[in-house]
VMD Tcl script that draws the C-alpha trace (Angstrom):
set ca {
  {4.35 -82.53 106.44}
  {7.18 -83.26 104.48}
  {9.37 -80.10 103.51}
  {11.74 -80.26 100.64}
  {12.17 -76.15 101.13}
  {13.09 -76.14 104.32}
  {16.96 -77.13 105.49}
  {16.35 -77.52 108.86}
  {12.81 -79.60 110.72}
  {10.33 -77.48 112.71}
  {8.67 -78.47 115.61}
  {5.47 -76.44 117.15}
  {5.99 -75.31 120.36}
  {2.70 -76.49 121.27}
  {3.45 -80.12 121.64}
  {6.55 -79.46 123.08}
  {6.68 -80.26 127.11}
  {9.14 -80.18 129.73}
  {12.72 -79.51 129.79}
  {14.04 -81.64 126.71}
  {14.69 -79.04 124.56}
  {17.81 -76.89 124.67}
  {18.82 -73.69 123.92}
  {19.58 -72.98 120.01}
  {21.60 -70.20 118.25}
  {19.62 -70.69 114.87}
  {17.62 -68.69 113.20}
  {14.68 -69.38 111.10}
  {14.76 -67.46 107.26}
  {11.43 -67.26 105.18}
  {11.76 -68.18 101.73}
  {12.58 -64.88 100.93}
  {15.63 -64.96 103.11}
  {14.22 -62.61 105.75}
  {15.24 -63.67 109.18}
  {11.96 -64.85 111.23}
  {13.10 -62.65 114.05}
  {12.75 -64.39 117.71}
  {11.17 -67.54 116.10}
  {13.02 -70.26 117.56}
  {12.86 -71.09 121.05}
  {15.08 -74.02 121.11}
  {15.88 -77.69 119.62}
  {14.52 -80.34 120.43}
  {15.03 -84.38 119.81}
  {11.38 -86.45 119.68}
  {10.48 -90.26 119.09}
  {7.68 -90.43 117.15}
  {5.89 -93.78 115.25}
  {4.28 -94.18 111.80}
  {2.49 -97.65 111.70}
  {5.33 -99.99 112.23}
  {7.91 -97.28 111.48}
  {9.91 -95.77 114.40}
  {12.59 -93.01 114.27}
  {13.44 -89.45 115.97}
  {13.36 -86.23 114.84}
  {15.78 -83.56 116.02}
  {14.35 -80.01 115.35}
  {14.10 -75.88 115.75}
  {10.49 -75.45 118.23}
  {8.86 -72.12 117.15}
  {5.45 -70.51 117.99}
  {5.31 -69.90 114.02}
  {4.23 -72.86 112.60}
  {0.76 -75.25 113.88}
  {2.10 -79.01 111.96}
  {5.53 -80.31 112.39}
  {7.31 -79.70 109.44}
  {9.84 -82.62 108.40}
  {12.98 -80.81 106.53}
  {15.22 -82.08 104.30}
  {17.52 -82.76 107.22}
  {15.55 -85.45 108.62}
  {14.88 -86.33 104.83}
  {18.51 -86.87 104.13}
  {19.46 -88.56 107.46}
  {16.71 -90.99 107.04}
  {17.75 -91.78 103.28}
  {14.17 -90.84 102.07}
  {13.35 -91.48 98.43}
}
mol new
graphics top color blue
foreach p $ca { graphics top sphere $p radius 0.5 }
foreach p [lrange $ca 0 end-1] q [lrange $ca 1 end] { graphics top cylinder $p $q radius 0.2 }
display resetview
């Protein structure tokens, strides 16, 4: 999903394995600005494919979320029009 909203990219923790991810200091806000309290469990880098398209995605794992959610960090890094 593609996430104009959201600054940062969110990964589900349930396709995250093993010990790539690292610890992370960030928090998650709603769109309210509420902090999602304990929602991030750490950051993570992935490869991923799309057809003939390859890239990474660096982003915040949480429980909170069941689709990974591209931000419009990945959207600006990856010059996205």
């Amino acid at each position: 999903m593609l996430d104009t909203g959201s600054d940062v990219t969110v990964i589900p923790a349930s396709i995250v394995e093993g010990p790539e991810m690292k610890g992370s200091s960030r928090v998650l806000t709603a769109a309210n600005g509420t902090e999602i309290a304990l929602a991030v469990l750490g950051e993570i880098t992935l490869p991923f494919v799309l057809r003939n398209y390859k890239s990474t995605m660096t982003g915040l794992v949480t429980e909170h979320v069941s689709e990974i959610m591209l931000g419009i960090d990945w959207l600006v890094e990856n010059h996205v029009k």
